[in-house]
C-alpha positions in Angstrom: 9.3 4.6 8.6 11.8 5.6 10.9 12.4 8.3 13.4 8.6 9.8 13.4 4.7 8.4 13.3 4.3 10.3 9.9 6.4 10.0 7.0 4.7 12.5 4.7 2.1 14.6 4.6 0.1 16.3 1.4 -2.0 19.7 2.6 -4.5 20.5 0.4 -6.4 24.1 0.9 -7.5 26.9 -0.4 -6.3 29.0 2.4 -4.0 26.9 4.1 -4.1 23.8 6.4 -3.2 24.0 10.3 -3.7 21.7 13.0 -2.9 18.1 12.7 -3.8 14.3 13.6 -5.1 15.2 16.9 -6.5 18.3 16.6 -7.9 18.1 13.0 -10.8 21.0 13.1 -12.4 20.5 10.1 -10.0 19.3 8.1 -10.2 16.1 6.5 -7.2 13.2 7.7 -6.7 10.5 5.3 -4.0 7.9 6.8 -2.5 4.6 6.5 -0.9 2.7 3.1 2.1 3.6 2.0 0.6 1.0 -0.8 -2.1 3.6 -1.3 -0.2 6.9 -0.9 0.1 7.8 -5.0 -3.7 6.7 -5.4 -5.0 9.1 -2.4 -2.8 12.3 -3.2 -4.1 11.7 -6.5 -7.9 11.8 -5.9 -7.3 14.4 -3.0 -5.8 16.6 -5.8 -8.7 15.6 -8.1 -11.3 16.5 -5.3 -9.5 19.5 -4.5 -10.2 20.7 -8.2 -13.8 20.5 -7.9 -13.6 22.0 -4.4 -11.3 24.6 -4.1 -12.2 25.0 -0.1 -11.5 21.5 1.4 -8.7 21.4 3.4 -7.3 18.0 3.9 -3.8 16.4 4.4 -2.5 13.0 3.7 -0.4 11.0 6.1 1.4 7.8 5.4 2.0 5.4 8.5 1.7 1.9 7.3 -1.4 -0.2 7.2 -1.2 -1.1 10.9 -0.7 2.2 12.1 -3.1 3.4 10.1 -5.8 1.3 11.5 -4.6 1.9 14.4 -5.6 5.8 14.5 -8.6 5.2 12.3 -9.9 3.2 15.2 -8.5 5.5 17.8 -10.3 8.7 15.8 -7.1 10.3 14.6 -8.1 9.9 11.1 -11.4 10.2 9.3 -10.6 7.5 6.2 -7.6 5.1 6.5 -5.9 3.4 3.5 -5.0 -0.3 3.7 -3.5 -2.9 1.7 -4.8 -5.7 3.5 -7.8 -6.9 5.7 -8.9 -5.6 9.0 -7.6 -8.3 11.7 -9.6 -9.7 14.5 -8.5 -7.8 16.8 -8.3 -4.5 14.8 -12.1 -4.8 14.7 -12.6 -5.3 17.9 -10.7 -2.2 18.7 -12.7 -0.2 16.4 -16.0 -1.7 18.3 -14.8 -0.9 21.7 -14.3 2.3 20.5 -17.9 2.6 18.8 -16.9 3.0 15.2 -19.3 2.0 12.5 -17.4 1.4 9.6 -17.4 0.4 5.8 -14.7 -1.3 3.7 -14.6 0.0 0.5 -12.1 -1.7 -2.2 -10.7 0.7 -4.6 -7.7 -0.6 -6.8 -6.0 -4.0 -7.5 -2.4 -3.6 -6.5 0.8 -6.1 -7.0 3.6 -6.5 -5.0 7.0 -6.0 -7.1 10.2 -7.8 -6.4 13.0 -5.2 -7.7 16.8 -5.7 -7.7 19.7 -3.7 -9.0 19.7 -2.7 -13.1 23.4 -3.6 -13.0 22.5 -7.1 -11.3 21.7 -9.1 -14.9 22.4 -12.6 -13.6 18.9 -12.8 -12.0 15.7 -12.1 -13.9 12.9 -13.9 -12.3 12.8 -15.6 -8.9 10.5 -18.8 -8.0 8.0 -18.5 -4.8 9.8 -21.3 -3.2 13.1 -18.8 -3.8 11.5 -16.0 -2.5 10.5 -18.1 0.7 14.0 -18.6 1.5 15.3 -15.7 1.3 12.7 -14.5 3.6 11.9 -16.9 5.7 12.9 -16.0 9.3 15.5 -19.0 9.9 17.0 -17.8 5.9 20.7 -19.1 5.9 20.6 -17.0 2.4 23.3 -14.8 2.4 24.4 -14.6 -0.7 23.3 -15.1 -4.5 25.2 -18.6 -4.7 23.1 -19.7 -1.3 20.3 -20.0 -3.7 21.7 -21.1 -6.8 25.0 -22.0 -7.6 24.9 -20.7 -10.9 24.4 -17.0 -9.5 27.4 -14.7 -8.3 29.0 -15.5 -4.6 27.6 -11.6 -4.0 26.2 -10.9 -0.6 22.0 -10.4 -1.0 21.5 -6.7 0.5 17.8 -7.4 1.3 15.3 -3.7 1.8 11.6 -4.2 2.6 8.8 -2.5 4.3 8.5 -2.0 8.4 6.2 -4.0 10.4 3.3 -1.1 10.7 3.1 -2.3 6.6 0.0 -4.0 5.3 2.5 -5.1 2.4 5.0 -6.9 4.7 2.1 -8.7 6.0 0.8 -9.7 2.9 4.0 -10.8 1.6 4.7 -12.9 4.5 1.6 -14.6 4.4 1.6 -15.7 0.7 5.3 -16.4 0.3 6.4 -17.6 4.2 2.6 -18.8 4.9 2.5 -16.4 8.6 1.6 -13.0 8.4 4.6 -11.0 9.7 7.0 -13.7 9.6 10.5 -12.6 8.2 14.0 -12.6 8.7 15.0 -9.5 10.6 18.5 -8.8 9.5 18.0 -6.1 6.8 16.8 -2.4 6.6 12.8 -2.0 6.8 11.1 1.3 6.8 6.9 2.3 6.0 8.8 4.4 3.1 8.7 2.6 0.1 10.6 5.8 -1.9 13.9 4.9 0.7 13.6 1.1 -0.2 14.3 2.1 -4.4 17.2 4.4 -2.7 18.6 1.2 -1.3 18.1 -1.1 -3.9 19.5 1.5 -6.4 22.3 2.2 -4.5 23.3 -1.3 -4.3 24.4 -3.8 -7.1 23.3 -7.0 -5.1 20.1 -5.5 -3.3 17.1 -7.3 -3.2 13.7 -5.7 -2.0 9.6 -5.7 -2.4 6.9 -2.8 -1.8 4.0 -1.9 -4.0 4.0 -1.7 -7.7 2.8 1.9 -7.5 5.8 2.8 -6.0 7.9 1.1 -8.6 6.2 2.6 -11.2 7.0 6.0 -9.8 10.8 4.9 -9.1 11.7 6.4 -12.6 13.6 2.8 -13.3 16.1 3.3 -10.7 15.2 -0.2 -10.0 14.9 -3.6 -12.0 11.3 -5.4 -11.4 11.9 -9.5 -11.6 9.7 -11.8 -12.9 8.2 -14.5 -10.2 7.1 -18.1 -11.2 4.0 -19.2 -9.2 4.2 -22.1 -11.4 2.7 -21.3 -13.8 5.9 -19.4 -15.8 8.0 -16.1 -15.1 5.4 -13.4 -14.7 6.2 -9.5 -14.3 3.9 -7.0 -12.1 2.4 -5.1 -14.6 -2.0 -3.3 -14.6 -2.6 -6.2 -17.3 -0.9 -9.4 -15.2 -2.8 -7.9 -11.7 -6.0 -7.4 -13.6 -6.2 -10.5 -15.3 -5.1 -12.9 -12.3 -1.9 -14.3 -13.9 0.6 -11.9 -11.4 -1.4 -14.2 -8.5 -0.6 -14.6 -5.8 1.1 -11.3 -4.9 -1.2 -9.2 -6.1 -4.6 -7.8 -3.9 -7.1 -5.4 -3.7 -6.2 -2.2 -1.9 -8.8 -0.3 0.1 -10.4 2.5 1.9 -11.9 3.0 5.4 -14.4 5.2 6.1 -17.0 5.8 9.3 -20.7 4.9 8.7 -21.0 8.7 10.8 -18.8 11.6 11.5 -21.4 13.5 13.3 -22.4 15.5 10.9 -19.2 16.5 9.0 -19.7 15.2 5.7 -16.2 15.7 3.8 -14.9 12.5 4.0 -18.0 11.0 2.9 -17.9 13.3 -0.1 -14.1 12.3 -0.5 -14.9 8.3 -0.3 -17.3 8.7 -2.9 -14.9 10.7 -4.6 -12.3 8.2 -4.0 -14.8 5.6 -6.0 -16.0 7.8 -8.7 -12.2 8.9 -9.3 -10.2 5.8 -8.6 -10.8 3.9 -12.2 -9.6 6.7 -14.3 -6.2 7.9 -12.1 -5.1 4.0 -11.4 -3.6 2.8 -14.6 -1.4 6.0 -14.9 0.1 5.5 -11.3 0.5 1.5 -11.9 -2.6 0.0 -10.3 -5.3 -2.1 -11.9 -8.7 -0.5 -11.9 -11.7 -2.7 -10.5 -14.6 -3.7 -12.6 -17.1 -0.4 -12.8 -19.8 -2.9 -11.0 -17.3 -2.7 -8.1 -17.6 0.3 -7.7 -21.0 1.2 -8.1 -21.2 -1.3 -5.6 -19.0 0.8 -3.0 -21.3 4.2 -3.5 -24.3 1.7 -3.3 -22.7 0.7 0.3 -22.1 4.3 1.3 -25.6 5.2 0.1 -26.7 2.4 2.2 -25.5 3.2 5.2 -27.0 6.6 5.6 -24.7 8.5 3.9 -25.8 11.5 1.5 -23.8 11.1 -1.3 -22.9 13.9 -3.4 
């Protein structure tokens, strides 16, 4: 994201939504993952179906950001594509939030070039970790291989609020956050398939929900773990053979929002809901014992589900 905390915003209501992050009323703010954007505007429409009054927007700010507010109260559930840190926690305790991690869909992270670029279909980890690494002298398609055209790489991925940068980093560099910083990053994962599209020699990563809604603008390469070249696809995340870039993606939610009940009606919602929309929007759907065991947490914790 670029130029402004919010990069988009869905408004759900039956008479219209007003207010905002910091002055939210009684409308429902879901933040966070631009990982998790598709799945929550889905379920939000779902849950807006079967109740034509809520009024609740959706905000995309990156995982970090997003954690940021939800510990800082500016958003009732936060989505995230990685784990709460140390110290995120202990922000959200100094602050007295009581919270529950609830995960709600298996995810992948795609590796997407150019349609036009044919000379490279599938890239090895130890590849990717050079072309990422901070100290990368990769420059250009030959730098890796010599077989491959001398073509300057043009290298798009997501801004540092992202969980998926992050994750990334941490499987393919081994730090979290550690990445050469001389290419274009933004939270907006539709603006990263604008520059890989626009570009024959581009090279990016974000989520495989947002490849799948980038209406093949954009080639998705194979990576070899070692195992073989293996695509991003629902099957290759749900049966463990896209490991290890793929991961759970989850919710946030407070164990208490003094006495406004929405978002725990729209977590379990987000539960109940989340099986059925995934496959269509490119995620894997968890096990149905996963997430029973989610509503069994929110029941847990005090919450009356609905």
């Amino acid at each position: 994201m670029r130029g402004g905390r919010w990069s988009s915003w869905l408004c759900v209501a039956a008479l219209g939504c007003s207010g905002g992050v910091g002055d939210s009323g009684n409308i429902v703010v879901v933040g966070g993952s631009s990982s998790l954007y598709p799945l929550s505007e889905a379920v939000v429409e779902d849950f807006a179906a079967l109740h034509p009054g809520s009024r609740i927007v959706v905000g995309v700010s990156g995982t970090s950001g997003g954690l940021r507010r939800f510990c800082e109260g500016e958003v009732h559930i936060a989505g995230a594509s990685r784990a709460m840190t140390a110290a995120e926690a202990s922000r959200c305790r100094a602050a007295s939030i009581d919270y529950i991690s609830l995960p709600v869909v298996r995810d992948g992270i795609a590796v997407v070039a150019n349609p036009a670029n044919t000379a490279v279909e599938c890239l090895t980890m130890a590849e990717l970790r050079r072309i990422w690494e901070p100290q990368s002298v990769i420059a250009e398609w030959r730098d890796l291989r010599p077989s491959l055209p001398s073509q300057s790489i043009r290298l798009f991925a997501p801004g540092r609020d992202s969980g998926t940068l992050h994750f990334f980093t941490s499987v393919v560099v081994g730090r979290p956050g550690a990445s050469r910083t001389d290419h274009y990053q933004t939270e907006d994962d539709h603006l990263i398939v604008r520059g890989v599209a626009g570009s024959r020699w581009a090279l990016g990563y974000y989520s495989l929900a947002s490849d799948a809604a980038s209406g093949h603008r954009v080639r998705t390469l194979g990576v070899d773990s070692g195992v073989g070249c293996i695509r991003p696809m629902p099957t290759t995340i749900a049966d463990g053979s896209y490991a290890p870039l793929a991961r759970e993606l989850r919710i946030l939610v407070r164990r208490s929002y003094n006495g406004f009940e929405e978002p725990h009606r729209l977590a379990a919602h987000y539960l109940r809901a989340s099986g059925r929309l995934a496959p269509e929007l490119g995620y894997a759907p968890l096990p149905a014992p996963e997430y029973e065991r989610g509503l069994r947490l929110l029941g847990d914790s005090g919450v009356v589900l609905p």
